[in-house]
LUMZA-257552 format. One record per atom (N, C-alpha, C, O): residue in one letter; x, y, z; atom name. Coordinates in pm, whole numbers, plus 50000, padded with zeros to 5 digits. Layout:
<nodes>
+-------+-------+-------+-------+------+
| fikol |    xx |    yy |    zz | nuro |
+-------+-------+-------+-------+------+
|     A |     X |     Y |     Z |   CA |
...
+-------+-------+-------+-------+------+
</nodes>
This chain:
<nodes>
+-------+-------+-------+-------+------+
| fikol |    xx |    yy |    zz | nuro |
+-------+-------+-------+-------+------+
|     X | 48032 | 47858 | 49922 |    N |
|     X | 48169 | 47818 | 49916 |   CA |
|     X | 48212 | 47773 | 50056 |    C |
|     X | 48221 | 47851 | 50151 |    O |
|     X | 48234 | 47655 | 50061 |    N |
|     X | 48330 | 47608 | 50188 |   CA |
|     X | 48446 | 47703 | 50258 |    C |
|     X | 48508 | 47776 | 50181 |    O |
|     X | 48473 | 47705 | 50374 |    N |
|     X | 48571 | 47818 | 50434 |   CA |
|     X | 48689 | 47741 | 50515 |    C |
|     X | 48676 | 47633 | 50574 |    O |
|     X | 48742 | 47776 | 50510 |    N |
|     X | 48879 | 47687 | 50628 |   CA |
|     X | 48940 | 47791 | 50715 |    C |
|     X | 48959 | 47905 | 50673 |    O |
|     X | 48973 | 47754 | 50841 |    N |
|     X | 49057 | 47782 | 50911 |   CA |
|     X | 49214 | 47814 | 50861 |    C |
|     X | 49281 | 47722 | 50814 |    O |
|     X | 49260 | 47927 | 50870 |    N |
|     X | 49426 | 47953 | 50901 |   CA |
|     X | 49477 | 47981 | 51014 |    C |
|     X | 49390 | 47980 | 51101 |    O |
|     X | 49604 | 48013 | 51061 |    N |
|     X | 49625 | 48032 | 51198 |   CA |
|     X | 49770 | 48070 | 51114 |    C |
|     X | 49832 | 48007 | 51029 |    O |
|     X | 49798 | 48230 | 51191 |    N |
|     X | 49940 | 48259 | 51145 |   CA |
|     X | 50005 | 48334 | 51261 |    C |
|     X | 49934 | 48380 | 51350 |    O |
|     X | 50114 | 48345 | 51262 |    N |
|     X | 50168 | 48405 | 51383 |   CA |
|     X | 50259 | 48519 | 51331 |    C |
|     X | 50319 | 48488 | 51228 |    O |
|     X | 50278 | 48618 | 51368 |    N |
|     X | 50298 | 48782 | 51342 |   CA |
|     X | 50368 | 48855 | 51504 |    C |
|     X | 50327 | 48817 | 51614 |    O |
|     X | 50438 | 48925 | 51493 |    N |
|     X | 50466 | 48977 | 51592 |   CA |
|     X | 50372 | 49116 | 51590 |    C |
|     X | 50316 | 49162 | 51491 |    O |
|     X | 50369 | 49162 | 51702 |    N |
|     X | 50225 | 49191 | 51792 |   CA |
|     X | 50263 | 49333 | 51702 |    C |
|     X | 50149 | 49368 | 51671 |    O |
|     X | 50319 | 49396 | 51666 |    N |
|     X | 50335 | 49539 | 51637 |   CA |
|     X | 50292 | 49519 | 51493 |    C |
|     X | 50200 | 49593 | 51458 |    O |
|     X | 50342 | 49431 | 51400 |    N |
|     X | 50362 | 49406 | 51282 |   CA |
|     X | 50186 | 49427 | 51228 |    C |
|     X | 50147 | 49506 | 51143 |    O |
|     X | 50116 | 49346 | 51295 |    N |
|     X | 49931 | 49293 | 51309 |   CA |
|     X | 49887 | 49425 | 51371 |    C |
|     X | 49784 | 49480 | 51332 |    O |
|     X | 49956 | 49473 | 51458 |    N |
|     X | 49847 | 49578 | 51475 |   CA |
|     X | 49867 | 49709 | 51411 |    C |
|     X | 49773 | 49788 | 51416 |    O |
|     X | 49998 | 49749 | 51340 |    N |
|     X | 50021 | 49834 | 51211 |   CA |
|     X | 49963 | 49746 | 51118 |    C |
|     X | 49901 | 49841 | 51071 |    O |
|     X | 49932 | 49666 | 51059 |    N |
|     X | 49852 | 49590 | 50927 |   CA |
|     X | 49733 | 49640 | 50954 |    C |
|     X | 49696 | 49710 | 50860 |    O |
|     X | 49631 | 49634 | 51067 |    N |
|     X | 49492 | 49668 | 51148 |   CA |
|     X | 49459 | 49763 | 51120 |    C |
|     X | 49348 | 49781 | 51067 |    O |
|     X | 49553 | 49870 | 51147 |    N |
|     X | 49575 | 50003 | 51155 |   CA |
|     X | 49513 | 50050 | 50983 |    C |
|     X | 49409 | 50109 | 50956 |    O |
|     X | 49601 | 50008 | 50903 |    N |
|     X | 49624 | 50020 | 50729 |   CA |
|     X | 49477 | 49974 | 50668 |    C |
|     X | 49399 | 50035 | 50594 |    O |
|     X | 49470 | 49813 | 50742 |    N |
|     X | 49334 | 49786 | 50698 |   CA |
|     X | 49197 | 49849 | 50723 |    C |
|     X | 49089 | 49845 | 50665 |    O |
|     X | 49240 | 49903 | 50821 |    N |
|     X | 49121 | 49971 | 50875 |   CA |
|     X | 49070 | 50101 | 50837 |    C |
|     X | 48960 | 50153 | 50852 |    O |
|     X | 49183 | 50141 | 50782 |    N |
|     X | 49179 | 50324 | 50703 |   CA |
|     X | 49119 | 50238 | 50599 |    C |
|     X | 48997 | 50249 | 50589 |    O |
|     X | 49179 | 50151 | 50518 |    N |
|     X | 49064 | 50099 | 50369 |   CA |
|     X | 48933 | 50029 | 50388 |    C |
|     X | 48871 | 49993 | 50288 |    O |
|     X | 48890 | 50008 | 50496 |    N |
|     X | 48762 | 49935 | 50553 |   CA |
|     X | 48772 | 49832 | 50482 |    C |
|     X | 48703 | 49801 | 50385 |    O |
|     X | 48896 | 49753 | 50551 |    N |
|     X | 48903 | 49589 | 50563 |   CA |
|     X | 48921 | 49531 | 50691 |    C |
|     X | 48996 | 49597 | 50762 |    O |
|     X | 48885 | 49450 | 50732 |    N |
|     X | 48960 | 49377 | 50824 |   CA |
|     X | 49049 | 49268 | 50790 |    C |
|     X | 49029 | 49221 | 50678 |    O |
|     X | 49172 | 49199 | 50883 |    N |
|     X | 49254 | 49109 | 50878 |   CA |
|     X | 49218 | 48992 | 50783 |    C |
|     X | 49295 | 48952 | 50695 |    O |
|     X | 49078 | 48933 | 50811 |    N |
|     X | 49064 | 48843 | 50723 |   CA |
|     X | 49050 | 48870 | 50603 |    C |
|     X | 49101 | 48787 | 50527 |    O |
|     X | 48982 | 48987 | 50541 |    N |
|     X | 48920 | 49006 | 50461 |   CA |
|     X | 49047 | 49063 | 50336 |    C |
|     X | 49042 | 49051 | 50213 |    O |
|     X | 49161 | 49128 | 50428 |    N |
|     X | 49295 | 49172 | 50384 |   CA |
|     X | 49412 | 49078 | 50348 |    C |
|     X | 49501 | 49096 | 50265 |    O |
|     X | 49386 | 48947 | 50451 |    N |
|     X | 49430 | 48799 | 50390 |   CA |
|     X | 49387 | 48757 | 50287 |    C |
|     X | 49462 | 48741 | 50191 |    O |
|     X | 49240 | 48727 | 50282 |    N |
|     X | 49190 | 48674 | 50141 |   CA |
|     X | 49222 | 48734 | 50027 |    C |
|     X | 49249 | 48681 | 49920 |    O |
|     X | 49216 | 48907 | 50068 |    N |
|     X | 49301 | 48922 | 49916 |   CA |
|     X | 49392 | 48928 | 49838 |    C |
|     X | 49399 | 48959 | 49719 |    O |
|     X | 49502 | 48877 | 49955 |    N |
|     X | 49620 | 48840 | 49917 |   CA |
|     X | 49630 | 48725 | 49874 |    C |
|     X | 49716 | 48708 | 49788 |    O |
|     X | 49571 | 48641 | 49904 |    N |
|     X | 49573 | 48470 | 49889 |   CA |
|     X | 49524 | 48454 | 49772 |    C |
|     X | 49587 | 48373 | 49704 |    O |
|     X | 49364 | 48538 | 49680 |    N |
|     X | 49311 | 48543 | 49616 |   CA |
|     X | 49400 | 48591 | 49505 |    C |
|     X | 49410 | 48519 | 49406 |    O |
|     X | 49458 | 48689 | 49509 |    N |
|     X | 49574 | 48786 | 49361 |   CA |
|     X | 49681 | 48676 | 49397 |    C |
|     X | 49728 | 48651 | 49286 |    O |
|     X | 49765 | 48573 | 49516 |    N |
|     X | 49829 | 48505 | 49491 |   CA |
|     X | 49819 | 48428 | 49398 |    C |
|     X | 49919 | 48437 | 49325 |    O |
|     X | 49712 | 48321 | 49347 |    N |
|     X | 49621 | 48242 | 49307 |   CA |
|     X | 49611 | 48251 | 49159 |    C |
|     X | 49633 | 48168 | 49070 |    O |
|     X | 49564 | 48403 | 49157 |    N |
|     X | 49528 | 48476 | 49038 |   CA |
|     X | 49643 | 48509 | 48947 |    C |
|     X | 49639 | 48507 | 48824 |    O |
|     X | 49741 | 48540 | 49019 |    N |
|     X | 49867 | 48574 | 48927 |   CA |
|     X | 49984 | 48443 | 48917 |    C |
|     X | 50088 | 48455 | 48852 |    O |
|     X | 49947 | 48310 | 48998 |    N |
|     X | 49975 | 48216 | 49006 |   CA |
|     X | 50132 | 48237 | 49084 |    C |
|     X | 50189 | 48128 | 49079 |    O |
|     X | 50214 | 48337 | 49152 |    N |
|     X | 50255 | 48416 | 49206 |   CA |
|     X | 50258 | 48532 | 49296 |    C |
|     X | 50177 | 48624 | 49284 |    O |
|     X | 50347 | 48530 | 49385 |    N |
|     X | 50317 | 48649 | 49463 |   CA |
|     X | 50283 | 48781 | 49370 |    C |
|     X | 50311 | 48817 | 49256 |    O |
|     X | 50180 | 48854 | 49517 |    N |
|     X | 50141 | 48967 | 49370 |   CA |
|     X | 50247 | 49088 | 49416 |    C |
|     X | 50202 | 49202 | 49427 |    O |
|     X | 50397 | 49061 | 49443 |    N |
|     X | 50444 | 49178 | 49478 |   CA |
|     X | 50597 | 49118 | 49427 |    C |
|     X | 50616 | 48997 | 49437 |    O |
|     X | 50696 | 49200 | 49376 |    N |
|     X | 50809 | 49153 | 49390 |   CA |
|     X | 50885 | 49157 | 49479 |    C |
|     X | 50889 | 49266 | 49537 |    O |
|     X | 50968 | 49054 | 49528 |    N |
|     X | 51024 | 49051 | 49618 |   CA |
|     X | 51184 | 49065 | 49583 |    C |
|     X | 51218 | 48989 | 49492 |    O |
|     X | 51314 | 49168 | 49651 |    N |
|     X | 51387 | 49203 | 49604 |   CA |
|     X | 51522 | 49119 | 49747 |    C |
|     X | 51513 | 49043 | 49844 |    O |
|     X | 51604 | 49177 | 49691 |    N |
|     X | 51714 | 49223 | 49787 |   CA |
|     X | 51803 | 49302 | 49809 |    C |
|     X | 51892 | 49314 | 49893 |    O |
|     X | 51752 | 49380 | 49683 |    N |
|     X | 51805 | 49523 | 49631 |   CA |
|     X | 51788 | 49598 | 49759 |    C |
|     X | 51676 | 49605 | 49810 |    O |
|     X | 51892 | 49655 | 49813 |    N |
|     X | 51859 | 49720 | 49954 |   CA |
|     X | 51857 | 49900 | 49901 |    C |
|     X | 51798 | 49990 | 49960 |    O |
|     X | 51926 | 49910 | 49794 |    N |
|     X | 51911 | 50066 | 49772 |   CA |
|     X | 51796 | 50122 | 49720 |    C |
|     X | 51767 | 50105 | 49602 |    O |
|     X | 51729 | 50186 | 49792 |    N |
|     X | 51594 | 50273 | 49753 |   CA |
|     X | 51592 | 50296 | 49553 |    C |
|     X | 51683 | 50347 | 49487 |    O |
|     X | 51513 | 50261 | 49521 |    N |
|     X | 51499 | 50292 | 49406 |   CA |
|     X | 51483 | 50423 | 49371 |    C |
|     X | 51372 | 50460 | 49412 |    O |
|     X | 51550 | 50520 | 49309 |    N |
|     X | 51503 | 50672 | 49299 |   CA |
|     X | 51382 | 50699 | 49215 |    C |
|     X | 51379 | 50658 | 49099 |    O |
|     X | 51285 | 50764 | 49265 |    N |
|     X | 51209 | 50810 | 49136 |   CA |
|     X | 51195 | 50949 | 49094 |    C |
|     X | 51269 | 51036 | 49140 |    O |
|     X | 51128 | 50968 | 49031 |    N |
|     X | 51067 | 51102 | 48981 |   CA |
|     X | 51007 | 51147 | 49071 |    C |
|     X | 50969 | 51070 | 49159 |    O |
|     X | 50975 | 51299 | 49081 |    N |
|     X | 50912 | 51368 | 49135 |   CA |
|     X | 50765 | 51341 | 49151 |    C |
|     X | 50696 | 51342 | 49253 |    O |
|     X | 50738 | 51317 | 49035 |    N |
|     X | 50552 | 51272 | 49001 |   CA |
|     X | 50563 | 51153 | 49088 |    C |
|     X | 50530 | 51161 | 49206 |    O |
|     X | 50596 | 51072 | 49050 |    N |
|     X | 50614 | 50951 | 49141 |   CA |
|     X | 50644 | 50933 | 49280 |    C |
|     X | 50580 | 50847 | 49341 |    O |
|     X | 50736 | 51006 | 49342 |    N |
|     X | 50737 | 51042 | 49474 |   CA |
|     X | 50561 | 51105 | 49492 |    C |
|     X | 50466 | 51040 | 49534 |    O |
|     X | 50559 | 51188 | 49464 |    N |
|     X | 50447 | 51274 | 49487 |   CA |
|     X | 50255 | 51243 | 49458 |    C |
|     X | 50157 | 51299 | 49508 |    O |
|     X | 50267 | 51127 | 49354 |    N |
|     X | 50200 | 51073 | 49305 |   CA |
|     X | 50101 | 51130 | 49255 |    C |
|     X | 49993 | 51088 | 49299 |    O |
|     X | 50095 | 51223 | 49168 |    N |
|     X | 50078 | 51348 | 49120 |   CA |
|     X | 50000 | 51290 | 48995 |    C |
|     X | 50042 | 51191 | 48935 |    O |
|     X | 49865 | 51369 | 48954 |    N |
|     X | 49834 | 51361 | 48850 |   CA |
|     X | 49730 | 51500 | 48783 |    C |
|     X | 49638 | 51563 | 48835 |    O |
|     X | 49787 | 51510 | 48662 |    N |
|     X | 49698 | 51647 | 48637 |   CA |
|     X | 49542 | 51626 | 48689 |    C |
|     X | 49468 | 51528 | 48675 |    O |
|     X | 49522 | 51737 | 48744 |    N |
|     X | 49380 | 51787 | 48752 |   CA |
|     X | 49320 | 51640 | 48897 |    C |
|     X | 49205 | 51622 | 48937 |    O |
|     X | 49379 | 51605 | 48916 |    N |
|     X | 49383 | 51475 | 49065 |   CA |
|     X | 49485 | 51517 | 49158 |    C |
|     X | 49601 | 51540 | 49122 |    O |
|     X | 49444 | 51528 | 49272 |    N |
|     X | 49590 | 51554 | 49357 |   CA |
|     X | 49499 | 51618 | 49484 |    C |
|     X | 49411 | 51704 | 49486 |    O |
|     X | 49588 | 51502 | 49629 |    N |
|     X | 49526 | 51499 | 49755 |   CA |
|     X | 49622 | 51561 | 49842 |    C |
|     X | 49732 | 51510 | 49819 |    O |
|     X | 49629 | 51654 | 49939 |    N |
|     X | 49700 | 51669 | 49988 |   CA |
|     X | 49698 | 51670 | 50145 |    C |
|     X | 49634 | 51756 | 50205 |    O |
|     X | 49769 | 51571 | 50211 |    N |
|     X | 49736 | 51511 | 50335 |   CA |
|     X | 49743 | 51631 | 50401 |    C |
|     X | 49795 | 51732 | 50355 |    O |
|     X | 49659 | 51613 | 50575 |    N |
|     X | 49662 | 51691 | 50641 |   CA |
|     X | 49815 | 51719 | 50721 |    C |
|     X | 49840 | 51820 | 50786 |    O |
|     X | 49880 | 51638 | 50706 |    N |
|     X | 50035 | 51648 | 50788 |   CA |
|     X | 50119 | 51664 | 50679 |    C |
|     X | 50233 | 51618 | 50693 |    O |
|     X | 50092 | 51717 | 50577 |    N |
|     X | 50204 | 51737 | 50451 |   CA |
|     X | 50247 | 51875 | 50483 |    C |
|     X | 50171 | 51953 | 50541 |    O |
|     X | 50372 | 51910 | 50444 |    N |
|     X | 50420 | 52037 | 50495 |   CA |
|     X | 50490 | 52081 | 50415 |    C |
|     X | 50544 | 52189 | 50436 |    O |
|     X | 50516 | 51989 | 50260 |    N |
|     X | 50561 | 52047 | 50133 |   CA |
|     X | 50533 | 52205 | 50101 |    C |
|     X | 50415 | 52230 | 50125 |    O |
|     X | 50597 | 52309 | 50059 |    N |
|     X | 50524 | 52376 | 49992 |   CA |
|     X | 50485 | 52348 | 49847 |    C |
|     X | 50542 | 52275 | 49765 |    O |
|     X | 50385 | 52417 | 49834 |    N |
|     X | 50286 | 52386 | 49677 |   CA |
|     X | 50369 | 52438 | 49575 |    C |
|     X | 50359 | 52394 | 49461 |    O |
|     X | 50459 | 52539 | 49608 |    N |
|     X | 50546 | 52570 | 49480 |   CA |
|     X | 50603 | 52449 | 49404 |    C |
|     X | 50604 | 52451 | 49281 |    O |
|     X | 50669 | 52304 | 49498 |    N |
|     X | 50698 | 52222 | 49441 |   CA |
|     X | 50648 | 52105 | 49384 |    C |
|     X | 50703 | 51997 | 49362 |    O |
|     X | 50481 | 52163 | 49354 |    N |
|     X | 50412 | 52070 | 49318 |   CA |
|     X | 50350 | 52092 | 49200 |    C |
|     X | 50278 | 52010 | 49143 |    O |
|     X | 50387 | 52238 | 49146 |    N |
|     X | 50311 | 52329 | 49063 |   CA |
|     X | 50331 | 52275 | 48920 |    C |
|     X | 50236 | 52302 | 48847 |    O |
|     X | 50435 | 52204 | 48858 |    N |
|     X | 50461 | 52158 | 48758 |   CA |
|     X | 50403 | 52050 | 48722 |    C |
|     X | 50398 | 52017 | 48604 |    O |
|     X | 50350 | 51980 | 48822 |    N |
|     X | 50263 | 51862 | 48741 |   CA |
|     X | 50103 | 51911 | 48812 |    C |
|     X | 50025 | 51819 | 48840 |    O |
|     X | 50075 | 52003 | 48830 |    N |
|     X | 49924 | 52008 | 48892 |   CA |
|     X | 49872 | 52089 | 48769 |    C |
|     X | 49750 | 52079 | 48756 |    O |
|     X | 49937 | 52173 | 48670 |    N |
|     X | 49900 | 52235 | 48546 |   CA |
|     X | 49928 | 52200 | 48422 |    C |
|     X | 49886 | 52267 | 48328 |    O |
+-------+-------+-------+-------+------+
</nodes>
């Protein structure tokens, strides 16, 4: 497959928090572009909605928490207690 050149401009914090993100999923920049460009393509649309709704959407608990029976990670800087997690972990 043929390849092309892009060239985009980002402010310097913005690219190196993206770096940062990509790099915990073992992507790099390009590779994190293409797959945006690629699900653009694919969904013949952006693959995200774009709002202007400025008020936080509320969710559920599970959803905040992202909780699923018998699945469930709990970061090393989380400081929740587990009591409030106990309803969807059983």
């Amino acid at each position: 497959m043929q390849t092309t050149q892009i060239n985009i401009h980002s402010d310097v914090e913005t690219k190196n928090r993206a770096q940062e993100i990509f790099a915990m999923l073992g992507l790099d920049m390009s590779t994190a572009i293409n797959i945006f460009l690629r699900e653009t393509v694919q969904h013949n649309d952006l693959p995200f909605v774009l709002s202007t709704d400025v008020k936080p959407k509320k969710k559920s608990r599970a959803e905040m928490f992202g909780c699923m029976r018998d699945e469930y990670i709990i970061a090393d800087d989380f400081d929740a207690p587990l009591e409030d997690f106990k309803e969807y972990m059983y």
